[in-house]
C-alpha positions in Angstrom: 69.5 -111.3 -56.8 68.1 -113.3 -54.0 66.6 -116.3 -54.8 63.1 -115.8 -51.8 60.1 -116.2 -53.6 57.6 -113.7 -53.1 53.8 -114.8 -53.0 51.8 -112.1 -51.7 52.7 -108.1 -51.0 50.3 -106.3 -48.5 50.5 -103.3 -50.5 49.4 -105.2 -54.1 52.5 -104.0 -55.6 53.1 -106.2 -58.8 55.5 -109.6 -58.1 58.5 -110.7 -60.0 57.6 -114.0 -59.3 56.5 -116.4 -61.9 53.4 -118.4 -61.2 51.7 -121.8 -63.7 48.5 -123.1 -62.9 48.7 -126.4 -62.0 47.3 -128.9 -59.2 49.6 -130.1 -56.3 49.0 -134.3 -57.0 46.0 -135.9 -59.1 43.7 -135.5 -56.1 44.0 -131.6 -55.5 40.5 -130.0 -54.0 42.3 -126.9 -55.3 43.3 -128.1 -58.9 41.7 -125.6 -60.9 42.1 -122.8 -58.6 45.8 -122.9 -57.7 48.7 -121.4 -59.3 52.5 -122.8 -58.1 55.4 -120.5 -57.4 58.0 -123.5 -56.4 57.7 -127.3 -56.4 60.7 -129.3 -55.4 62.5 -132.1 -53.7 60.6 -133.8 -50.3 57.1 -133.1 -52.5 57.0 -129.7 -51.0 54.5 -126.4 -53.4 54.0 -123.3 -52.2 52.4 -120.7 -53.8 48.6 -118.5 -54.0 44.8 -119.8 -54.6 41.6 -117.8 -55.6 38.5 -119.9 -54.5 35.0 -119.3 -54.6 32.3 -121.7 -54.0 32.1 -125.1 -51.6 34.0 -128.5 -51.5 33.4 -131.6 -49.8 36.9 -133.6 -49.4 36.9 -137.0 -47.7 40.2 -137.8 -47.4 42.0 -134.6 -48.0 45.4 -135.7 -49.5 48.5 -134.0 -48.7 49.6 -131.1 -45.5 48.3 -127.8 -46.2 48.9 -124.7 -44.6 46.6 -121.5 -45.7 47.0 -118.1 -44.6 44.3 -115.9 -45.7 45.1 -112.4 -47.8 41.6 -111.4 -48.5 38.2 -112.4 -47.9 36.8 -114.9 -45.4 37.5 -119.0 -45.6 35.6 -121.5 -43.5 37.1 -125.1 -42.9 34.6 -127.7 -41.2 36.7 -130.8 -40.7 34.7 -134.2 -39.8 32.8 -133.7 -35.9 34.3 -130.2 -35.6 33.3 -126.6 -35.4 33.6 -124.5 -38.5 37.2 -122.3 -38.3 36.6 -119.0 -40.1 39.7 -117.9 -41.3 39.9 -114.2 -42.0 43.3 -111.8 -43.0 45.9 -112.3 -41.8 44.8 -115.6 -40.0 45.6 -119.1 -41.0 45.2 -122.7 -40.5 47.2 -126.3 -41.4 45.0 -128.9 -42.8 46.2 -132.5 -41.3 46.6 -134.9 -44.5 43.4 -137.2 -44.6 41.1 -135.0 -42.6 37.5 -135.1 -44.1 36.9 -131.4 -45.0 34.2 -128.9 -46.0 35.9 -125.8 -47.8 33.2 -123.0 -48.0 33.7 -119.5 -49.6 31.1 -117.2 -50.4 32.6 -114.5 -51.7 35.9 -114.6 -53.3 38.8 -115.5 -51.5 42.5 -115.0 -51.6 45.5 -117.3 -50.0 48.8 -118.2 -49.8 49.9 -121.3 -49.2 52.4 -124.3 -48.6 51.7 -127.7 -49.0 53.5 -131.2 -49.1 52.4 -134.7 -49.8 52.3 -137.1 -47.2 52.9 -141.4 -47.5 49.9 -141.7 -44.8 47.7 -139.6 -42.7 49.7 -139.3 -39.0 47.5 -136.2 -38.1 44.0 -135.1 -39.4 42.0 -132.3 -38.2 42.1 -128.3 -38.7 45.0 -126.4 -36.8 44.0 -122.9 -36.6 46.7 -120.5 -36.4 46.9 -117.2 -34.3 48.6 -114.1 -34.5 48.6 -113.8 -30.7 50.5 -117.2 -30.2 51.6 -118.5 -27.3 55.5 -118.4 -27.8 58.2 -120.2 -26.0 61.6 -119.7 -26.3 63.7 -121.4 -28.5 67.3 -122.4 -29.2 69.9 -119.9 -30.0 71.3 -119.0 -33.5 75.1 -120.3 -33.8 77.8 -117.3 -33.2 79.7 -117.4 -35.8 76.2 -116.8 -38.5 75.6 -113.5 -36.4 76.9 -109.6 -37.0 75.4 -108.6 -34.0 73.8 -109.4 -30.5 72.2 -113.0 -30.1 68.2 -112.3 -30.1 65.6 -113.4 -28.3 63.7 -116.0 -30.7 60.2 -118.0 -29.6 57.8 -120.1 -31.5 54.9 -122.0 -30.9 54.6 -125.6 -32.7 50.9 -125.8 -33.9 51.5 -128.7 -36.4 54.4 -131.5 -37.0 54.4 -134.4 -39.2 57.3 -136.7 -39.2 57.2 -138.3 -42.0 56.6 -135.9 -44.0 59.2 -133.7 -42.3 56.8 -130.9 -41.9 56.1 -128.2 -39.1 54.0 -124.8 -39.1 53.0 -122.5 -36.5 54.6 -119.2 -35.3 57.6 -117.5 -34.2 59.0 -114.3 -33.5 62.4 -112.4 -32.9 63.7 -109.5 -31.1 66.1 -107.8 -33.9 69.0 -109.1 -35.6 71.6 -109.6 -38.3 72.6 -112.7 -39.6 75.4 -113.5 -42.9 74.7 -114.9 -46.1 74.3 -118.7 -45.7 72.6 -121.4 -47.2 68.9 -122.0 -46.0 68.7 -125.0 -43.8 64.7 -125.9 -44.8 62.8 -125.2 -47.3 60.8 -122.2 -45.7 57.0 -120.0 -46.0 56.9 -117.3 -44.2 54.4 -114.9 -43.4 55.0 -111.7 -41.3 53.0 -110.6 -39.0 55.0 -108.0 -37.6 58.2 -106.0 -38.2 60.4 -106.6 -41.6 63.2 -108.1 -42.7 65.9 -107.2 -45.5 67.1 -110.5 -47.1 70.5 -110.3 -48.2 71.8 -112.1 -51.6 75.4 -113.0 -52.4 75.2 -110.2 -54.8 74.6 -108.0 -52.7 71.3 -107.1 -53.6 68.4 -107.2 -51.1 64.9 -107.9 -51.2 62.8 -106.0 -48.5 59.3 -107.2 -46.9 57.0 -105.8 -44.4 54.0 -107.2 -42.1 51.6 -108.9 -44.5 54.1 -110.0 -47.5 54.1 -113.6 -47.7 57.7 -115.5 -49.4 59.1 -118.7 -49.7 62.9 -119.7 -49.4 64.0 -123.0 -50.9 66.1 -125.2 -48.9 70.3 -124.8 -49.5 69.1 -120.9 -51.2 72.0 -118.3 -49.9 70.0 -115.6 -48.0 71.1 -113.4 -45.1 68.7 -111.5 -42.8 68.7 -108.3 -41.2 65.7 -106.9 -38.7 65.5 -103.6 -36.6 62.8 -104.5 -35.3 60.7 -107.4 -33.7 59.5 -109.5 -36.2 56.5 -111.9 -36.1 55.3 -114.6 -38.3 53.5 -117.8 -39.4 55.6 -120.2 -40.9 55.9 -123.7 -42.1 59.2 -125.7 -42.2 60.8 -128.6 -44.0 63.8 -130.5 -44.0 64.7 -132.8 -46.7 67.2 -135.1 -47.3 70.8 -133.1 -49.7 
């Protein structure tokens, strides 16, 4: 069975994942709203949030990045416009950014977030579906049963030291083995699907709009027939 984390299906089909109710740190704006699917080494959490209501956070304190399911979510950092994030749209909340969080109606998200030593890069980092990609670095031969794809991202948000990036990729199609993950990985499609691959044998299937998370050193293949699209968040922490 593949060990991908699902947090979110398009279609509201029911999840075998298993969520708890916790914060992410003592300081958590979120803390009685969020529920955790995965917490693990390099202070990395990922998981969903219902929020309704306002916040006002001074020093928000950790990386966050939200992608918005359902309903409408506005982020007013310190000196900036308010970002309305609506489906399918998301944004990466720099670690110390003064923040108001404003939903007034319900509001559904996914997220991935990771604590940080010291703020490198506050603000709001809106990310869009219609990115502006760049190719990227090819995949290794020898992980590929196919053609090399095409692959392009575009970089909205790094922090060294905490090891983290976000932003958004996509792929031509393509079919890759079993291997461990390299990062711990969220990913939210966009566009197209993909069929992970377990060592079992088994697969787990998602579409545009599913949202998962794959843990760093988890064996997963991948297989696409079409182009695939999606926000995602990366980190790479130390074996």
């Amino acid at each position: 069975m593949t060990v991908a984390l699902v947090l979110h299906r398009a279609g509201g089909a029911p999840l075998s994942t298993a969520f708890r109710r916790a914060p992410f740190g003592k300081d958590d704006p979120f803390a009685r709203h969020r529920e955790i699917a995965w917490e693990g080494p390099g202070a990395m959490s990922a998981g969903r949030t219902s929020f309704i209501g306002e916040l006002e956070v001074a020093s928000y304190p950790h990386i966050e990045t939200i992608v918005v399911v359902e309903g409408e979510l506005t982020l007013t950092a310190a000196g900036a416009a308010p970002l309305v994030v609506g489906p399918e749209a998301g944004a990466v909340i720099g670690c110390g950014t003064s923040l108001r969080i404003q939903a007034g109606s319900r509001v559904r998200f996914v997220f991935c977030a990771a604590a940080c030593e010291r703020p490198t890069k506050r603000g709001v980092f809106p990310l869009h579906a219609d990115a502006d990609f760049k190719p990227t670095a090819t995949l290794p031969a020898e992980v590929l049963l196919g053609p090399q794809p095409e692959c392009r991202s575009d970089k909205v948000f790094i922090d060294d030291g905490a090891q983290y990036s976000a932003g958004a990729w996509d792929s031509t199609p393509y079919h890759r083995i079993v291997r461990p993950h390299r990062m711990n990985e969220f990913m939210h499609l966009l566009a197209g699907s993909v069929r992970f691959a377990a060592p079992d044998g088994s697969v787990l299937s998602t579409a545009k709009g599913d949202a998962l998370f794959v843990p760093q050193g988890a064996p997963i293949g991948w297989e696409s027939s079409d182009r695939v699209a999606k926000f995602y968040v990366c980190q790479s922490v130390a074996a």
